[in-house]
C-alpha positions as CSV (number, residue, x, y, z in Angstrom):
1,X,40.0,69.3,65.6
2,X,40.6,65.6,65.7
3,X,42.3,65.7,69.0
4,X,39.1,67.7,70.3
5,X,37.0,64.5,68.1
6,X,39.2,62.2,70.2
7,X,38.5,63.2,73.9
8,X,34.8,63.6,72.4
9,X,34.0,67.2,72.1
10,X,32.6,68.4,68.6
11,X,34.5,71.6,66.7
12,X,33.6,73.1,63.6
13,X,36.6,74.4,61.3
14,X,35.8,78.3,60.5
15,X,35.7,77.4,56.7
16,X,32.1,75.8,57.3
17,X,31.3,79.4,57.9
18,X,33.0,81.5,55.3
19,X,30.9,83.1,52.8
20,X,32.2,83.7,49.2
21,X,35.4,83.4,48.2
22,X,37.0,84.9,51.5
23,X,39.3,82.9,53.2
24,X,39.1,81.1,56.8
25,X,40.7,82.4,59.6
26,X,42.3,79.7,61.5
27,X,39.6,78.8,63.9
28,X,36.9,76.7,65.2
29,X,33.5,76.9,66.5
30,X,31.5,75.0,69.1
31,X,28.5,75.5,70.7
32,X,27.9,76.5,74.1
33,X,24.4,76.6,74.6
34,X,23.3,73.3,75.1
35,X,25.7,71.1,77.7
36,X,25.2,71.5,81.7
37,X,27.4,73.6,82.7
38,X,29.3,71.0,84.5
39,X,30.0,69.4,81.3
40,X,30.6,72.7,79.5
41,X,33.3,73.2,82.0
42,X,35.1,70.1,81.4
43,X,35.1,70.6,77.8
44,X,36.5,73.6,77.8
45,X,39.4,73.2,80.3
46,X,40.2,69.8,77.6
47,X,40.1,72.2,74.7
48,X,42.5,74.6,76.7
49,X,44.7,72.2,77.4
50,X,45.1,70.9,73.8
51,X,45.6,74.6,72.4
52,X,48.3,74.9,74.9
53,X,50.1,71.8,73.6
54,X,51.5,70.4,70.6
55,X,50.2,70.4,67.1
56,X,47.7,67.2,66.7
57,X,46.6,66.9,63.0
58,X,46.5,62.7,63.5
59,X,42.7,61.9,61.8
60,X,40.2,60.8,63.8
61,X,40.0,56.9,63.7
């Protein structure tokens, strides 16, 4: 999630989501409704390209 924070796209950790006592799968969520689709695009292709690489868990400064 920081990484994603850092390149300026906003996930959600799955826990914000959970209901009960149930555990969070490891997961985000981001909505896709409201960017152009231009700008969609480019967000997604950046969050594909930092699942596809190294663990990032530095905060967000």
């Amino acid at each position: 999630m920081a990484a994603a924070a850092r390149r300026g796209i906003a996930v959600t950790p799955a826990a914000a989501f959970v209901v009960g006592g149930a555990a969070a799968p490891r997961a985000v969520r981001f909505g896709l409704a409201s960017p152009p689709a231009d700008v969609l695009a480019g967000a997604l292709d950046v969050l594909a390209e930092i699942a596809g690489g190294p663990p990032d868990d530095a905060p967000v400064s």
